[in-house]
N, C-alpha and C positions, 0 to 999 in steps of 0.2 A: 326211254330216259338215257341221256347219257350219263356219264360222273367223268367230267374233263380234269377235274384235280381234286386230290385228298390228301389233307392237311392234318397234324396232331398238332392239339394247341395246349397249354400250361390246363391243371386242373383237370384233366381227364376228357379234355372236349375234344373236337375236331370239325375241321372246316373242312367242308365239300362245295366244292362249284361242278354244280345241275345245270343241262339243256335239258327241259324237257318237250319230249316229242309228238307227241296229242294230248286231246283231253283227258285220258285216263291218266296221263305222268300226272296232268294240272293235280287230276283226284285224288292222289296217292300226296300232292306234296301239305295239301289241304289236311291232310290228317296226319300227317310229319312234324308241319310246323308251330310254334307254342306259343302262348306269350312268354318274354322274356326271351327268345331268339334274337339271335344276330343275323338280318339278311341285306342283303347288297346286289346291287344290279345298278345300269343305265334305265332311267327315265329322262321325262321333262316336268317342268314344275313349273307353276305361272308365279310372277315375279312383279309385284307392285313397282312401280317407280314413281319417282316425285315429280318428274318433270312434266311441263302442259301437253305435252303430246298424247303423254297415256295417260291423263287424268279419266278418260272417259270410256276404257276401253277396259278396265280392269286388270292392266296386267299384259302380259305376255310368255308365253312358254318358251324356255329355253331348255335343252339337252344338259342333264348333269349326271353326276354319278352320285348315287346316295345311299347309305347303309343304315337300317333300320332298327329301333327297338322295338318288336314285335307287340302288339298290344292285341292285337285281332285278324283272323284269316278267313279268308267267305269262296268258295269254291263257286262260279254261276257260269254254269253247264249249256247254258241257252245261248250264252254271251261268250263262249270260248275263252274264258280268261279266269283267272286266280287274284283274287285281290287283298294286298299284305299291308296293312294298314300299323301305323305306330310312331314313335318319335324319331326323329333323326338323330343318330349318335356322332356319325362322320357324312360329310361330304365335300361335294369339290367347291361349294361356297359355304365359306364359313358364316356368312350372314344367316344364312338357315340352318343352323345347329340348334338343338331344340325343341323346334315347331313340327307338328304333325304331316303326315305325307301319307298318300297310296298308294304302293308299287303296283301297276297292272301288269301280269304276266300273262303272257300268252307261250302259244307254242314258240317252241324253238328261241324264246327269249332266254341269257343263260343269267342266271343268279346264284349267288357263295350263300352257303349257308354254314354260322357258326353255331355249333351248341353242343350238349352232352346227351351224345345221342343211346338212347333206349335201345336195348338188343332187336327188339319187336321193329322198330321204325330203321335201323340200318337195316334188318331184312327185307322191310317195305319197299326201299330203295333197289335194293339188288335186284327182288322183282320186276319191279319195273323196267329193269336194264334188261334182264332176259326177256322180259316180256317183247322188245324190241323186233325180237326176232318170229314172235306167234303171227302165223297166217290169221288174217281176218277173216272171222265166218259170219255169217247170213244164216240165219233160222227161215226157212218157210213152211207157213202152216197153212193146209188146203185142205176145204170137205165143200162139197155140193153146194153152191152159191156164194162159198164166199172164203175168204184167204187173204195173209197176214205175212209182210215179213217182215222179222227182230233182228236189230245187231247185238251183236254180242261185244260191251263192254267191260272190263274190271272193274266198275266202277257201278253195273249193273246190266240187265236187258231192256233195250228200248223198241220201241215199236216204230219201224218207219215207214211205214204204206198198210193200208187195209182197202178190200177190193170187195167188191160183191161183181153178183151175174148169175143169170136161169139157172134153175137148177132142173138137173134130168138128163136124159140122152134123146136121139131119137129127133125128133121135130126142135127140140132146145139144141143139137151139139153143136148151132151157130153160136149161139149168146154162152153157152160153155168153154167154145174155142175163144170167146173174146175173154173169159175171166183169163184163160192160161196165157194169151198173149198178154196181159197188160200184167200180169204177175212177172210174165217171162222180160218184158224189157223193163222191167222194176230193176230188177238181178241182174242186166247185162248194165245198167246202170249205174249200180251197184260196184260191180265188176269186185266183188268177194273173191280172196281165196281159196275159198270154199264156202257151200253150200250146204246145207241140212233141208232134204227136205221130207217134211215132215205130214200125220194125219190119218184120218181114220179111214178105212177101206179101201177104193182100186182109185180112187179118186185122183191120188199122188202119183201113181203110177202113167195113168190117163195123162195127166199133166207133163210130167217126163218122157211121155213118145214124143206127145206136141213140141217140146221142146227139140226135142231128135231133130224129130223131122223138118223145123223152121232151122235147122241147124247155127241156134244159137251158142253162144263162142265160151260158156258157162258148163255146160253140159257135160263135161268130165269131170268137174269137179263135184258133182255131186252124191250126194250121199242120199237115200230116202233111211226114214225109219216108220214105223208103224207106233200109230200113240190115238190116242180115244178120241182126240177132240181137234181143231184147232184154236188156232188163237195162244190165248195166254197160260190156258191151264195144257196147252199140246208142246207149247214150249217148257213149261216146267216138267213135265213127263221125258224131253229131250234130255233136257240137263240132268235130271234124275236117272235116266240110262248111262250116262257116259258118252251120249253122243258127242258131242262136243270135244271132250277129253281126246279123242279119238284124229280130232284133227287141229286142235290149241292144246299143247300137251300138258301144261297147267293152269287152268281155266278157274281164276278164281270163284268162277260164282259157280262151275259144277262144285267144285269142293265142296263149298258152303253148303249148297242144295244137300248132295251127300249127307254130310255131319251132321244138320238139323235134321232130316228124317230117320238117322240114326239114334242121337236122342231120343225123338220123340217115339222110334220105336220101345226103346229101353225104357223109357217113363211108361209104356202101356202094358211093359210085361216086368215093371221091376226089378229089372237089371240095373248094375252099381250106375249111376249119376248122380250129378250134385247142379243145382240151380242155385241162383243170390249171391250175394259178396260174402254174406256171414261161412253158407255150405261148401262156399267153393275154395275159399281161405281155408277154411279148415282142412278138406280134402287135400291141397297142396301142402300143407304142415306138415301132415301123414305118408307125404310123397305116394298118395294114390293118385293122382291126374296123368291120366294118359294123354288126352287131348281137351286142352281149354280151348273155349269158343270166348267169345270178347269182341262185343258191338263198340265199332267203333266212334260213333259219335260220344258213348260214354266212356270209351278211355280218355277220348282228351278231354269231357267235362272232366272228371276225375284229375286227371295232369293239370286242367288249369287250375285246381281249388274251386271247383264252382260247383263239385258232386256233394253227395251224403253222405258217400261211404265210408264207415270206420275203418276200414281196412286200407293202405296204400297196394293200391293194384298192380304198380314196378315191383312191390317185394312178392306178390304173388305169381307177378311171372317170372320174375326172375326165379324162383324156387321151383317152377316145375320145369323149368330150362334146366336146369341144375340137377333134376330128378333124372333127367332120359324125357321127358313130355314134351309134348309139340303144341305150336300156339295157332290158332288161324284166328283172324280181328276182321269180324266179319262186317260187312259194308252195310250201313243203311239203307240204300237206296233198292235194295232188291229184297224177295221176299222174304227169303232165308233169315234177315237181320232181321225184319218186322217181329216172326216168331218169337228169334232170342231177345227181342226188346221186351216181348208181354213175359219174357221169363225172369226181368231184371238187369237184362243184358248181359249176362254174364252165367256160363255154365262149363260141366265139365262130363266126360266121361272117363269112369273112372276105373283104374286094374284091379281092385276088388270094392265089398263094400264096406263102408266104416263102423258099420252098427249090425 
């Protein structure tokens, strides 16, 4: 993400104009932006006219510049783009002041954003800018017949290749060397900053001569680690190590990984935490919250008026910002969130206990 200009505006707001620079900037603005936002950027917009030419064509799209009132935001990760839907407040034709519009953003598209930005979402931003500069890793997980490799996004882990082939040595290391070469030009494919590679027994290692020795152009960059499985559950044992950490040095979803298994350590030996809006409200009154956790799809139900919660969850964080306490607003889209969703979305661990 970049931030090309920052602006203070009357009433405590400020206006930033964002390039953002892959999909995970798209992810992070998806959950920045509100209704009731001011955003702005160049689109095109199709244009009724009266005359008999385009009676039959519906229109025509023309290039304009239009600034939005925010009504709804949809992040769609399939489709590379962000889409900001709402009224027109300003644009460069006054005939459509008004009327509804959808900004489609994509990478590297740049848009102003005006509003009164939450401590939590300028952070979200700044991330992002640093994040700018994180090597891109590749997860590979390999055991006897079969192997996976995940990219590592902020936004979460995804799966982008899974392979089988014989399993055994011996009369099989044909159909064995065919699983490691198709894994092997998977990742030169790929062409990762780095590499994790990952899995239970010599198996991973086995793979890694092969690679030596086809002296493919990846092969320094990797890392092995040793974890029980592959697949999905050998990647979460990675990010659970720190692997990751090690070569993205703040890796959102290790974090996250981290802190839920941290909880839920503490919820199985009753150590101080706090779950719910009611537990966790309270526990920040008390200025006990060392670290709040906070799913983000329900902070912004909550931001827009569309949650349950009796508590306002800005004056909650804002109060343990204010304690010394640190906030992480964990993503839905990867497992970590799932947890703190079945928890309420919302918890804490805390520097002593309340009761």
């Amino acid at each position: 993400m970049q931030i090309k200009e920052r602006e203070a505006r009357e009433g405590g707001g400020e206006r930033l104009t964002l390039v953002p620079e892959s999909l995970d900037d798209l992810w992070h603005l998806a959950y920045v932006l509100e209704p009731g936002d001011r955003v702005s950027g160049d689109t095109t917009r199709r244009i009724q006219r009266a005359d008999d030419q385009m009676r039959d064509t519906g229109g025509e799209r023309e290039p304009m510049w239009i600034a939005l009132d925010v009504e709804d935001v949809e992040f769609h990760k399939f489709a590379n783009r962000l889409r900001v839907s709402g009224v027109i407040a300003d644009c460069s034709r006054e005939d459509q002041l008004g009327l509804h519009h959808t900004l489609n953003v994509e990478a590297f598209d740049e848009i102003t954003v005006t509003k009164l930005w939450q401590p939590d979402q300028i952070e979200r931003v700044e991330e992002a800018v640093e994040a700018a500069d994180q090597p891109d890793v590749a997860i590979a997980t390999i055991e006897e017949g079969e192997a996976y490799v995940h990219t590592v996004q902020q936004y979460g882990v995804e799966e982008s290749g899974s392979f089988t082939g014989t399993t055994g040595k011996g009369e099989y290391a044909r159909g064995r060397e065919e699983l490691f070469a198709e894994l092997g030009r998977a990742l030169e494919r790929m062409d990762p900053d780095a590499v994790i590679l990952a899995g239970p027994g010599f198996t991973k290692q086995d793979a890694l001569d092969y690679f030596d020795e086809q002296h493919m152009d990846f092969v320094e960059r990797v890392t092995t680690v040793d974890t029980s499985a592959a697949g999905g559950r050998g990647v979460h044992e990675v990010l659970k190590r720190g692997a990751v950490e090690d070569v993205q040095a703040e890796t959102r979803i290790a974090e996250e990984s981290e802190l839920i298994d941290e909880l839920m350590a503490r919820l199985g030996t009753d150590e101080p935490v706090a779950y719910g809006i009611e537990e966790v409200a309270k526990a920040a009154e008390f200025g006990a919250v060392e670290t709040l956790l906070v799913l983000d799809e329900r902070l912004r139900k909550e931001r827009a008026g569309e949650g349950d919660w009796d508590v306002d969850v800005n004056d909650v964080i804002t109060s343990v910002e204010r304690q010394g306490g640190d906030v992480t607003v964990f993503s839905h889209e990867f497992a970590p969130g799932e947890r703190l969703r079945n928890l309420g979305g919302i918890a804490a661990l805390l520097r002593y206990r309340l009761s």
